[in-house]
C-alpha positions, 0 to 999 in steps of 0.5 A: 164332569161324569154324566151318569144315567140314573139315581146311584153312583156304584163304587167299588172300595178297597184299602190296606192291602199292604202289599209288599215287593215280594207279593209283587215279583211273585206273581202266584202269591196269595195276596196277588191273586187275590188282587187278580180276583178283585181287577177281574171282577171290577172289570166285570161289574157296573161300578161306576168308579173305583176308590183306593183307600191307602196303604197300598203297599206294606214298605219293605223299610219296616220289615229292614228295621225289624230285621235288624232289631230282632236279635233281642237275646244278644248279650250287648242289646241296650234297650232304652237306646234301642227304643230311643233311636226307634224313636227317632227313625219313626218320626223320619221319612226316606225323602222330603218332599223333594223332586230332588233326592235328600241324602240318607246320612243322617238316617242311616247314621241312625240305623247304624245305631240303632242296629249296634243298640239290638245287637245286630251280629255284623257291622254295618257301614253308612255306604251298605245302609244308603243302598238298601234304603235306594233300593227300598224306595225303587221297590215301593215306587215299582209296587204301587205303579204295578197296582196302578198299572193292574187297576187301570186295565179294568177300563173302571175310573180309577181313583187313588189316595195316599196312605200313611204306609206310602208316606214312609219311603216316597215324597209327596210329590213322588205320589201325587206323580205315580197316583196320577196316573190312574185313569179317574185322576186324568179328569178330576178338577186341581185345585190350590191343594197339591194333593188333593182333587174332587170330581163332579158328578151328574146324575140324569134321570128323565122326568127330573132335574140332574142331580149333582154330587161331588167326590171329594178325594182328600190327601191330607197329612197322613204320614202319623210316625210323627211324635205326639200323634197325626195333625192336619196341615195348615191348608188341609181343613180350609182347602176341605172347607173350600171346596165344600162350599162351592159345592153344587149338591152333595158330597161324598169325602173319600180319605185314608185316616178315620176322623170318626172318633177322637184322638185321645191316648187314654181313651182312643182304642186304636192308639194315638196315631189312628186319628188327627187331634183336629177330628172334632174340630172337622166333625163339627166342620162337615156338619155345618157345611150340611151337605155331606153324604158321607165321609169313607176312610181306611187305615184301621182295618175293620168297619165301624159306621156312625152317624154322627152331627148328621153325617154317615162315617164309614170305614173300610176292611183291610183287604189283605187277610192272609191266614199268616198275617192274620195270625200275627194279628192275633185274630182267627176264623180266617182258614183261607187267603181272604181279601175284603171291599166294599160295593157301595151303591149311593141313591142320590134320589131316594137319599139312601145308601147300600153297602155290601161286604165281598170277600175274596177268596183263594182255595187250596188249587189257586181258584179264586171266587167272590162272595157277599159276606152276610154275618158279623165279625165280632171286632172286626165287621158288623153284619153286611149289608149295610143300609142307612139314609144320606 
């Protein structure tokens, strides 16, 4: 347990930073001053703890599919067989979750083909594509040790969950390994779920009685390539209900896949696999446990608030607003590299919430400064800050 002095917890949010092994080696990229802008002001500031959303890394295999897919205009393109072996690759993993490793023949079995159907110009052997993929995985494993590593030096309680990016190329005991060893999770309480933790919090204030708050940190399934969309595993909701009913207070959920709104192709504006197909069904298991404060997830990019069943979803900004990668996106009205996250501050005492959008910014000599973004971004982020009851 954290003994805190007072009625708030302070958090520091941040997630999606998709960053890549490029930004990693080049340590003068815009995303990893950015990153350095961030730990430099973390250190700095009252935050009681950190939280990483997810999708940490932005894994190099999706850029290697796409650079063999990319010759759309050779004449020997077949594109339902191209779609078909996509298909396949996307519902697959580099490793199971194995402390031993799988061998990649059947993947890149598939790569090979699916190369030959987009009319890659050079034969690829099995043998060439296994290295690559070896070599991907070294490089996402060395991407998210960096930022644990970067994150940990901020002398802050650091926690970290999984997002469905890290899924693609690392087990999920290679993560539950790496993660692990950021500073917050040295102290949190295991439990029977084997990627899951919660951490319990006491709020002293002289003149009344502690208040006890616990931060639930859920790694559930998120790995949401699979065909038909992201569904919880079996032990995922009973382990979630569980630990809420041993609860002693309040509960504040922290997870990388927003289950604020329902998972319904013709409907869902974020596409099937942006939520679980159970998200109805966890609603209305939060409202009934009665003593969740709020639930903060990522993975979609911008802020969308609810209260829904009388619990406060809130999801976070992508940190990672690159003016290139922000093209790609088709957005505009970022001129400068920008990263985003949140300070949160939560009055267990007066039951109130205050939510502060900060942006990251890199100007054209390399200097970073952080400001408290005011406005609202049509699409992307309402006005900030934000402020609502527990």
């Amino acid at each position: 347990m954290i003994t805190i002095q007072g009625d708030e917890i302070r958090k520091l949010c941040i997630s999606d930073m998709h960053f890549t092994y490029k930004d990693f080696v080049d340590t003068r990229s815009p995303i990893a001053l950015l990153y350095n802008g961030f730990t430099d002001y973390a250190a700095q500031s009252d935050a009681d703890l950190i939280v990483n959303y997810g999708d940490t890394l932005s894994s190099e295999y999706l850029w290697y599919l796409h650079s063999l897919s990319s010759n759309s205009l050779a004449p020997n393109v077949s594109e339902q067989s191209r779609k078909d072996y996509a298909e396949q690759l996307t519902r697959r993993r580099l490793r199971h979750d194995s402390i031993k490793p799988d061998s990649f023949q059947s993947i890149s079995y598939l790569i090979q083909q699916f190369a030959r159907a987009s009319g890659y110009p050079h034969a690829l052997t099995q043998v060439e594509i296994e290295h690559k993929l070896n070599e991907i995985r070294a490089h996402d494993s060395d991407v998210i040790r960096h930022i644990v590593t970067q994150q940990n030096a901020s002398a802050k309680p650091f926690y970290i969950l999984h997002g469905n990016h890290e899924c693609i190329t690392l087990s999920e005991s290679e993560i539950a390994g790496i993660f692990n060893r950021a500073s917050g999770h040295k102290a949190v309480s295991r439990t029977a779920h084997p990627y899951s933790f919660y951490q319990n919090f006491e709020l002293v204030k002289a003149g009344r009685d502690p208040i006890h708050v616990r931060e639930i940190f859920f790694n559930a399934n998120v790995h949401n390539h699979a065909k038909g969309g992201l569904t919880f595993a079996p032990y995922d909701l009973e382990w979630l209900k569980d630990t809420l009913s041993t609860t002693t207070g309040h509960a504040v959920i922290n997870m990388h896949i927003p289950i604020s709104f329902d998972h319904t192709p013709d409907t869902d504006p974020y596409s099937i696999t942006r939520s679980y197909k159970e998200s109805a069904q966890m609603r209305d298991m939060l409202a009934q446990a009665g003593n969740v404060a709020l639930v903060n997830m990522g993975h979609i990019h911008r802020v969308l608030f609810d209260q829904i069943q009388g619990v406060n979803y809130l999801t976070m900004p992508s940190f990672r607003h690159i003016p290139s990668f922000i093209a790609d996106d088709g957005r505009k009205g970022l001129k400068e590299p920008t990263g985003y996250f949140h300070e949160t501050t939560l009055n267990f005492a007066k039951m109130n919430a205050h939510v502060e959008r900060k942006r990251v910014i890199l100007d054209k000599n390399d200097n970073v400064s952080i400001k408290s973004e005011r406005k609202e971004r049509t699409g992307f982020a309402p006005k900030s800050p934000l402020s609502f009851n527990l």
